[in-house]
py3Dmol code that shows the C-alpha trace and the ligand (Angstrom):
import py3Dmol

protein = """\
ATOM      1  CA  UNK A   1       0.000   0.000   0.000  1.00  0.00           C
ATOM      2  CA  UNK A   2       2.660   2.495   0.931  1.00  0.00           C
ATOM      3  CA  UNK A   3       4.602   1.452  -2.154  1.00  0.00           C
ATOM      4  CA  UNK A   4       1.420   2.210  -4.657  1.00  0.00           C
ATOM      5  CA  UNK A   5       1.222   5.895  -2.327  1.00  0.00           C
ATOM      6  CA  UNK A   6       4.472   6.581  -3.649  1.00  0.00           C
ATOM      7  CA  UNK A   7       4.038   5.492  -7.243  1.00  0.00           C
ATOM      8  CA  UNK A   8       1.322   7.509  -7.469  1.00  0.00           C
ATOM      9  CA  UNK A   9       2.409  10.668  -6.221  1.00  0.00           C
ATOM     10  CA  UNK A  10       5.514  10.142  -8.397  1.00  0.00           C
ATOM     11  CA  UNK A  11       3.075   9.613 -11.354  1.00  0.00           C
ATOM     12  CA  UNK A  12       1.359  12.344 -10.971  1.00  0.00           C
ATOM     13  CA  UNK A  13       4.332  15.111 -10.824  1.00  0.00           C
ATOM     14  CA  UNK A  14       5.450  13.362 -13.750  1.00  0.00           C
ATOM     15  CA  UNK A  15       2.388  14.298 -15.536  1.00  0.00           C
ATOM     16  CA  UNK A  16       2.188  17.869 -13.765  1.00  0.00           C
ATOM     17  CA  UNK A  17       5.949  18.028 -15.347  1.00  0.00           C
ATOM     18  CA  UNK A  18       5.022  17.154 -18.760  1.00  0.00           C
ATOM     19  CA  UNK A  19       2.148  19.596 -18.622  1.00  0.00           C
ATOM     20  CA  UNK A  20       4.021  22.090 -17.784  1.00  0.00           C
ATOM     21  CA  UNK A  21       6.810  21.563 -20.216  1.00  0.00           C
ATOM     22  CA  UNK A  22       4.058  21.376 -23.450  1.00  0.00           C
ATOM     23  CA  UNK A  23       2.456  24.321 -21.595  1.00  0.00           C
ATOM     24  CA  UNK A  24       5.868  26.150 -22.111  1.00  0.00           C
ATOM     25  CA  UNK A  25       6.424  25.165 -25.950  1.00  0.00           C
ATOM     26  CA  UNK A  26       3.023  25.454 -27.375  1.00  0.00           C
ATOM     27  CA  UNK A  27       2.794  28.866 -25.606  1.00  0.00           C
ATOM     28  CA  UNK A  28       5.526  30.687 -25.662  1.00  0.00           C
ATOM     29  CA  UNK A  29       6.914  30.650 -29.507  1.00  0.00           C
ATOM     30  CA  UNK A  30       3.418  31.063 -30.906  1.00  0.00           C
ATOM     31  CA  UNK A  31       2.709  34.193 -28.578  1.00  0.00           C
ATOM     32  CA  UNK A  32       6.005  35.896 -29.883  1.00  0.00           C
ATOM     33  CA  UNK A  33       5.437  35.256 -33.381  1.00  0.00           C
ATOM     34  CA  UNK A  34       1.758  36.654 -32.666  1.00  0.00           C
ATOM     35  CA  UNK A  35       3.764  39.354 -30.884  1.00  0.00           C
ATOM     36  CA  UNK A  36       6.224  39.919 -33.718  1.00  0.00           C
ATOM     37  CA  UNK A  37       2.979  39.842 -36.191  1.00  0.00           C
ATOM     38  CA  UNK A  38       1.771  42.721 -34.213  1.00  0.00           C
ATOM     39  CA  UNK A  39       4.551  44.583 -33.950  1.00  0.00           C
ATOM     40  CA  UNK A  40       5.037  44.165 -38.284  1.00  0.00           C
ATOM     41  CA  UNK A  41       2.029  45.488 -38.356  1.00  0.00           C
ATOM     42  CA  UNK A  42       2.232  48.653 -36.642  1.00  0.00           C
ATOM     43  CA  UNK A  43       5.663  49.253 -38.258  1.00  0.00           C
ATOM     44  CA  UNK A  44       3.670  48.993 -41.712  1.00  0.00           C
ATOM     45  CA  UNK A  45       0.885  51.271 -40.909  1.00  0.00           C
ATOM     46  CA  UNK A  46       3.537  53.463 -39.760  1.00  0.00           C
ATOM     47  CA  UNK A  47       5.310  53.570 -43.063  1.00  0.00           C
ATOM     48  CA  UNK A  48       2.070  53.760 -44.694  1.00  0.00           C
ATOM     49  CA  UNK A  49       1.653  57.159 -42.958  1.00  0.00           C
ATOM     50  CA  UNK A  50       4.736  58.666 -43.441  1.00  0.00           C
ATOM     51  CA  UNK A  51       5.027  57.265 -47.219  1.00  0.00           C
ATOM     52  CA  UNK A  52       2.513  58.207 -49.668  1.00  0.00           C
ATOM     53  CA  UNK A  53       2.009  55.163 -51.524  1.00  0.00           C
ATOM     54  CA  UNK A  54       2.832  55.536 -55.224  1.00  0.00           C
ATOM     55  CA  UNK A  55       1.981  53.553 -58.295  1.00  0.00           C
ATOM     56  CA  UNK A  56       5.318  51.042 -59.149  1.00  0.00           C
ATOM     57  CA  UNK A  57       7.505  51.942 -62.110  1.00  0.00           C
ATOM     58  CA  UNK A  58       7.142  49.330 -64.049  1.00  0.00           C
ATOM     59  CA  UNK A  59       3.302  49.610 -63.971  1.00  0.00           C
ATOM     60  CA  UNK A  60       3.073  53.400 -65.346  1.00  0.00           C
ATOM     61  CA  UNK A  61       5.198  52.038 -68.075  1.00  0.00           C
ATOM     62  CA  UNK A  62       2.715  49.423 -68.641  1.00  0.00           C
ATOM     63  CA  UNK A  63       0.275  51.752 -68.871  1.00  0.00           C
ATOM     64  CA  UNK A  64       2.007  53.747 -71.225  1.00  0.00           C
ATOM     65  CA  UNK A  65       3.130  51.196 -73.832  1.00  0.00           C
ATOM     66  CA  UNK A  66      -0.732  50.292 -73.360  1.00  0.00           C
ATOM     67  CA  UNK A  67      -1.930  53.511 -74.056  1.00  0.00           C
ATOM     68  CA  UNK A  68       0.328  53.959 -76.894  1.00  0.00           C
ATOM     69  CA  UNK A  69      -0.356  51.013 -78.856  1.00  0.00           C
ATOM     70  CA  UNK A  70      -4.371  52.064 -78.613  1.00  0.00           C
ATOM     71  CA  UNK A  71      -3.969  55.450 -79.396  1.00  0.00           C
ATOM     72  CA  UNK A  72      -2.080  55.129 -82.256  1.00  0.00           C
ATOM     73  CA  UNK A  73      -3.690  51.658 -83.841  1.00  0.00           C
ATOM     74  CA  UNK A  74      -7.295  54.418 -83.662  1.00  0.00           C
ATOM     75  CA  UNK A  75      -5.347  57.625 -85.095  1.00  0.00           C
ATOM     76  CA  UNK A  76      -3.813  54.895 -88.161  1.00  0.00           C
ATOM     77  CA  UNK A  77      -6.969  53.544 -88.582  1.00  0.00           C
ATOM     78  CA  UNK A  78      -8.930  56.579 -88.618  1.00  0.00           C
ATOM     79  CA  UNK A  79      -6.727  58.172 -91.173  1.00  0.00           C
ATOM     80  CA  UNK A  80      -7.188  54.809 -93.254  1.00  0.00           C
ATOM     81  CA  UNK A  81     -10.783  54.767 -93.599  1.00  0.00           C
ATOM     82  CA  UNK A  82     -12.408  57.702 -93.121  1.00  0.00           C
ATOM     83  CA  UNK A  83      -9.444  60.578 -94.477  1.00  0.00           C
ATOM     84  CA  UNK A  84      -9.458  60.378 -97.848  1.00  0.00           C
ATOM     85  CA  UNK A  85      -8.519  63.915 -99.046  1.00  0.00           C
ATOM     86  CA  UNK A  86      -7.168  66.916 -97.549  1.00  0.00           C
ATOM     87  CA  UNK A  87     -10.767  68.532 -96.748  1.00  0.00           C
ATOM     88  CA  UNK A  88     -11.431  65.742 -94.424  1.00  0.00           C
ATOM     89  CA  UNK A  89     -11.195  66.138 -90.477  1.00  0.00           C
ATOM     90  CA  UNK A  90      -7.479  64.565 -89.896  1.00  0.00           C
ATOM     91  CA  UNK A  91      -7.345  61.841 -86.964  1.00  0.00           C
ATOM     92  CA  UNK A  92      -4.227  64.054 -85.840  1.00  0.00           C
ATOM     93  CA  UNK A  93      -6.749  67.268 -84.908  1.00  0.00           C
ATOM     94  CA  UNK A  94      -9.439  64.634 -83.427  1.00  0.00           C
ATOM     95  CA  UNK A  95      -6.620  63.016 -81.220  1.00  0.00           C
ATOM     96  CA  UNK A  96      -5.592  67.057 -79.963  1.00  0.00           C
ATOM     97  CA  UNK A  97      -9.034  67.267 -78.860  1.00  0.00           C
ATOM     98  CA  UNK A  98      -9.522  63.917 -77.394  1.00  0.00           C
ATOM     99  CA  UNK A  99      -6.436  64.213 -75.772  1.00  0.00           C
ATOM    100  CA  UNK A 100      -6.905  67.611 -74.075  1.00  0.00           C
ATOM    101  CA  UNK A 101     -10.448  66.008 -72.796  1.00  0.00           C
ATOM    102  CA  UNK A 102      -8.388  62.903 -71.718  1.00  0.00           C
ATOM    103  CA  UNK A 103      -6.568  64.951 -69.325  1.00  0.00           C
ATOM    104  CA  UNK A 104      -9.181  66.579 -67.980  1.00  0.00           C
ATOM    105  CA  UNK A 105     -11.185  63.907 -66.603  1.00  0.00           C
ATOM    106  CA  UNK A 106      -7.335  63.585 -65.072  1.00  0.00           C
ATOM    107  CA  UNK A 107      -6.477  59.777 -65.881  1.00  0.00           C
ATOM    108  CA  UNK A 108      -3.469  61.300 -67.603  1.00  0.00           C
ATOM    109  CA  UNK A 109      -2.161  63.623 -70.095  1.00  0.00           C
ATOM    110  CA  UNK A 110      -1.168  63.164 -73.400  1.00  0.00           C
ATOM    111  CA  UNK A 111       0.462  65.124 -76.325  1.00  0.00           C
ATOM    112  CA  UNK A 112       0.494  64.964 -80.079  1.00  0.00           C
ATOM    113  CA  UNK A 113       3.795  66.616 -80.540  1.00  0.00           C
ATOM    114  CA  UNK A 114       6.013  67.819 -84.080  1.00  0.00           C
ATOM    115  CA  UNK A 115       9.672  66.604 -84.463  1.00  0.00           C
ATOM    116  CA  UNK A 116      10.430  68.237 -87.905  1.00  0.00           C
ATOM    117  CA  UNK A 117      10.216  71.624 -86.683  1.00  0.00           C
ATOM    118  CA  UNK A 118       7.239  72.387 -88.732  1.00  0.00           C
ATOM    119  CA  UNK A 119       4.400  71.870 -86.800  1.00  0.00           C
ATOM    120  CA  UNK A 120       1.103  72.069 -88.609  1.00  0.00           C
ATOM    121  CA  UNK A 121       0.067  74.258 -85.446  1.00  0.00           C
ATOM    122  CA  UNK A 122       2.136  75.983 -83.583  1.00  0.00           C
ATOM    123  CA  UNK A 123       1.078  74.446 -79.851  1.00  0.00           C
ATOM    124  CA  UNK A 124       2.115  70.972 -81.298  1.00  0.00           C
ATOM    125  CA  UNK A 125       5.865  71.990 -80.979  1.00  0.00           C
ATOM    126  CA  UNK A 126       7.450  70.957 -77.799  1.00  0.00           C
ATOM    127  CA  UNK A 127       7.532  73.293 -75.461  1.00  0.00           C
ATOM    128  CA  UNK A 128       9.396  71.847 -72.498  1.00  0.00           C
ATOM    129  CA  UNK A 129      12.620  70.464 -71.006  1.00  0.00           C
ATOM    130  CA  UNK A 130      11.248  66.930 -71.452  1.00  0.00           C
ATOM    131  CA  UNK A 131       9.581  67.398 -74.734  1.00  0.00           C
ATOM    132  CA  UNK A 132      12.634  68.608 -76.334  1.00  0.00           C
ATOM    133  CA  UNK A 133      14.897  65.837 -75.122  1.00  0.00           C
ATOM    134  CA  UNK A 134      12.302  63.307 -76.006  1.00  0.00           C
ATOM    135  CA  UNK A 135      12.454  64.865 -79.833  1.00  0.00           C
ATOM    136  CA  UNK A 136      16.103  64.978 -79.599  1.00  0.00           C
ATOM    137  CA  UNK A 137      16.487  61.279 -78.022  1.00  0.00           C
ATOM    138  CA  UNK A 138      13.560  59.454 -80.514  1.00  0.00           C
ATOM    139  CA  UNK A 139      14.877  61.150 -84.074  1.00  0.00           C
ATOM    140  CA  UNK A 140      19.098  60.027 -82.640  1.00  0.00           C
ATOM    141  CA  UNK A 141      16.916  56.523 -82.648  1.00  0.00           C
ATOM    142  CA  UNK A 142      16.053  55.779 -79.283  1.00  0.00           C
ATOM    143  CA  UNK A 143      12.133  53.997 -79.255  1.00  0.00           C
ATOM    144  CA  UNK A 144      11.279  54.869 -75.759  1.00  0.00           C
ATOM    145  CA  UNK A 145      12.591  57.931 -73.517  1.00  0.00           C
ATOM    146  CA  UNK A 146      11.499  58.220 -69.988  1.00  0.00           C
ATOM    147  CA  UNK A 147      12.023  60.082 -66.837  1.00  0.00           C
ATOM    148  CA  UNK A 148      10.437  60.861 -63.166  1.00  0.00           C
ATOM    149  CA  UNK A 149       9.994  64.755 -62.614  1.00  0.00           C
ATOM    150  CA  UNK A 150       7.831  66.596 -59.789  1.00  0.00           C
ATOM    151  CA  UNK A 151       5.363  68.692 -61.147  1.00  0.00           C
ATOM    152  CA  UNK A 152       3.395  71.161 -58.315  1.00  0.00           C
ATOM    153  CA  UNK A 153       5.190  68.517 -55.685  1.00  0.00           C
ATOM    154  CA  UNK A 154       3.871  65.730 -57.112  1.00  0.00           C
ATOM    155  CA  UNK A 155       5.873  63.221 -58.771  1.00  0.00           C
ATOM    156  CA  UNK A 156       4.833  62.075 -62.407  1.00  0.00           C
ATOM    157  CA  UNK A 157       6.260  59.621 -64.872  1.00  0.00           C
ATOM    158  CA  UNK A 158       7.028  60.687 -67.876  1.00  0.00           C
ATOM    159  CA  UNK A 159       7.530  58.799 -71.231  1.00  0.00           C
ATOM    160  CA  UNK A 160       7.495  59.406 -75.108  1.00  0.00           C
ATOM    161  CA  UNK A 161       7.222  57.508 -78.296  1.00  0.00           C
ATOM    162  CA  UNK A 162       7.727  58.018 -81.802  1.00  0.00           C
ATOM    163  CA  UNK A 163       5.303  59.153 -84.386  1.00  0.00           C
ATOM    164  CA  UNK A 164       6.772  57.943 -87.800  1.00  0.00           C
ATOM    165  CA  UNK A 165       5.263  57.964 -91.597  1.00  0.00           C
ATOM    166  CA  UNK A 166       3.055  55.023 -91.276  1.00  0.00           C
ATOM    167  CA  UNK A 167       0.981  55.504 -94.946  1.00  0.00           C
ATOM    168  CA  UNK A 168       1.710  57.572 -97.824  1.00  0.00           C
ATOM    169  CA  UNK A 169      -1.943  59.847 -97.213  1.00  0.00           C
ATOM    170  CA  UNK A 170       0.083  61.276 -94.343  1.00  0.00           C
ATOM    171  CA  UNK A 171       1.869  63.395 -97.231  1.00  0.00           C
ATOM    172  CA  UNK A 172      -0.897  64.658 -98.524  1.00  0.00           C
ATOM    173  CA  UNK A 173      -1.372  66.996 -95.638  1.00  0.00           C
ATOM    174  CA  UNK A 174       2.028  67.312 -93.920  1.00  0.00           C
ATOM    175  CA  UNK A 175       4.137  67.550 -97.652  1.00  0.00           C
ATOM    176  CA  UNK A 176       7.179  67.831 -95.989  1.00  0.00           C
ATOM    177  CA  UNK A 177       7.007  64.693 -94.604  1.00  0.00           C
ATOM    178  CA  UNK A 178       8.407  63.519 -97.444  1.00  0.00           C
ATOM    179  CA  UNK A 179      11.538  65.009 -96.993  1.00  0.00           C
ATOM    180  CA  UNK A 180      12.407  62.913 -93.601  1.00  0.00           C
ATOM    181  CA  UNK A 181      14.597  59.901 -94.312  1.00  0.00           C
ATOM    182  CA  UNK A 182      12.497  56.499 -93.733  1.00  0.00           C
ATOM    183  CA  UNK A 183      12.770  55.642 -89.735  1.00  0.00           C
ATOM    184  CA  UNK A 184      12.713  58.642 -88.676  1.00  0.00           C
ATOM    185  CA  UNK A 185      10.150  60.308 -86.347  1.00  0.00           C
ATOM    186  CA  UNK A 186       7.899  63.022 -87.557  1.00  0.00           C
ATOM    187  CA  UNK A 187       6.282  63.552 -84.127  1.00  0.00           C
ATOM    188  CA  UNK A 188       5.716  61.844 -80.712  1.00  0.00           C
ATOM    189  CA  UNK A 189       3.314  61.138 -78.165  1.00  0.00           C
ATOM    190  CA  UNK A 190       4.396  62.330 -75.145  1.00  0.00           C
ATOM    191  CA  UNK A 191       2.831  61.152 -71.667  1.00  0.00           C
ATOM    192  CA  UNK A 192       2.806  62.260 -68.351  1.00  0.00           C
ATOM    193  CA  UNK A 193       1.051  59.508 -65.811  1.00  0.00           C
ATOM    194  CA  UNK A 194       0.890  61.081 -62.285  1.00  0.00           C
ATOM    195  CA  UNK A 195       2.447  58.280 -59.693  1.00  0.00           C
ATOM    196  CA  UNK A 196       0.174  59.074 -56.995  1.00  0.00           C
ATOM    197  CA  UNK A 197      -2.364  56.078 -56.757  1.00  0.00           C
ATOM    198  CA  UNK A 198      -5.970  55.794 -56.817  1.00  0.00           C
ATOM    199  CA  UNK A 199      -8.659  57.536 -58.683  1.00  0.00           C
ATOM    200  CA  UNK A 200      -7.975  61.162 -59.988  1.00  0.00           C
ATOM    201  CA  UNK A 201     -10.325  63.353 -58.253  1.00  0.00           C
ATOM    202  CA  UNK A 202     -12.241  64.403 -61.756  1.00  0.00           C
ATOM    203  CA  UNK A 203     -13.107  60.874 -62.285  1.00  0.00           C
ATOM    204  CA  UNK A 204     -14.289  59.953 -58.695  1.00  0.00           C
ATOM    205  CA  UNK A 205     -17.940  59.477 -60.178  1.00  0.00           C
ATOM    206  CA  UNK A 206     -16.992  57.383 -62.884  1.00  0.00           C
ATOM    207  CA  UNK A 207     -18.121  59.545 -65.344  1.00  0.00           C
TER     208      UNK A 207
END
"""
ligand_1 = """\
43
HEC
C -6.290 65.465 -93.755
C -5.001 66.033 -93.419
C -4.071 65.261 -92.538
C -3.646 63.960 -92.672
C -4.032 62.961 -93.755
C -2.698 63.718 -91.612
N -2.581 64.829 -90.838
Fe -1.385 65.035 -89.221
N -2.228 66.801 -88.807
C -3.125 67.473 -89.606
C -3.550 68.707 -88.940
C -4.510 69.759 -89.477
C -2.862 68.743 -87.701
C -2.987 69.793 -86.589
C -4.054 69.331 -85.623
C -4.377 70.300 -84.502
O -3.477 70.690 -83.736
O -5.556 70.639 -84.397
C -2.031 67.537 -87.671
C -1.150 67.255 -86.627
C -0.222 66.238 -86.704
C 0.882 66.092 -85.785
C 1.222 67.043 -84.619
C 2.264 68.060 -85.067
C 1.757 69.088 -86.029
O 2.234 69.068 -87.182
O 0.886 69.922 -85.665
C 1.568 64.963 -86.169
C 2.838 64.414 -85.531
C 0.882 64.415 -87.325
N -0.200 65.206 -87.609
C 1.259 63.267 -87.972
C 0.509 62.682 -88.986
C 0.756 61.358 -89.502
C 1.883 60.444 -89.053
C -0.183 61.127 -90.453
C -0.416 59.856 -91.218
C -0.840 58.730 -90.425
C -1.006 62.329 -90.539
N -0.548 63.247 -89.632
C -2.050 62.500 -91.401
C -3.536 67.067 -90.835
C -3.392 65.794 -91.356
"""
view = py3Dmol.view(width=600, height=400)
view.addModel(protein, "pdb")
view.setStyle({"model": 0}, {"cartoon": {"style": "trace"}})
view.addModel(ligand_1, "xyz")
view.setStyle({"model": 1}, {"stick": {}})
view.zoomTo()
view.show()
């Protein structure tokens, strides 16, 4: 009897051991990772407040080799089927005025620029920093130019492509078009995509 006292007792701080010891590792790592978690957390939010978030790089240039490709497939086929002499309303003035409403609803903002130094109309020439390296850059054969500038404090991405001689009918309005040596730009698109993110504040309705 005194023997089975004894193994009990024994038994049973063995167990209040064993409790204690699974008490110790299911607790304690999982609380400091939940801890830790917490902790990430707050550092994040914190960052969050002191950084503005911005739209990544690499997705404004999405957006602009996206935008590119549709404006210009509608402005070449545009001039194909509905331009077909020099009377008729050229895709390059509907494009100006699509453009200028484009950047209104502020997505973005676009340009139809010259690079021959004979603009059909005189606001078409380029008429900053940018615009004038772009022109430079695109006719010494460069396909892409791009650069990050602050504009009223905020930071925009900026980006331009070239505008070559894609059908003869071009000529028949711009003649001196065919004066520029095949491959070479006559004019660019120029882009400026603001890196804040979100909607722009003229579009919060959708409309
Ligand atoms: C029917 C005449 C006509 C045709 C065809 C035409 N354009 Fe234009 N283009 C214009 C006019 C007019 C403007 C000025 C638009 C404005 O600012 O309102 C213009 C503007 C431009 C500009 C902006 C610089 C500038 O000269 O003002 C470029 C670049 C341009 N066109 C390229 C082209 C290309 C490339 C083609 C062929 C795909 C083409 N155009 C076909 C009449 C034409």
């Amino acid at each position: 009897m005194k023997v089975r006292l004894t193994t009990i007792i024994a038994l049973f701080s063995l167990l209040a051991a064993t409790l204690a010891a699974y008490q110790a590792t299911a607790d304690g790592p999982s609380s400091d990772v939940h801890n830790q978690q917490q902790q990430a957390k707050r550092n994040r939010s914190k960052r969050a407040q002191e950084v503005p978030r911005e739209v990544p790089l690499a997705i404004a240039r999405r957006e602009v080799r996206m935008l590119d490709d549709i404006y210009k497939l509608a402005i070449v086929l545009i001039t194909d089927k509905y331009v077909h002499d020099v009377t008729d309303f050229p895709a390059g003035a509907a494009a100006v005025q699509w453009f200028k409403a484009i950047g209104e609803k502020g997505w973005h903002k676009v340009r139809l620029i010259d690079a021959t130094g004979m603009p059909e109309v005189q606001t078409n020439a380029p008429r900053d920093a940018f615009e004038r390296l772009a022109v430079r850059r695109l006719k010494a054969g460069q396909d892409f130019v791009e650069r990050i500038e602050t504009v009223n404090g905020r930071r925009v991405y900026r980006a331009a492509t070239p505008v070559p001689v894609v059908m003869k009918k071009c000529v028949m309005c711009h003649e001196h078009y065919k004066d520029v040596p095949a491959g070479k730009p006559v004019g660019a698109l120029v882009y400026t995509i603001p890196l804040r993110s979100g909607q722009p504040k003229a579009n919060k309705k959708g409309n």
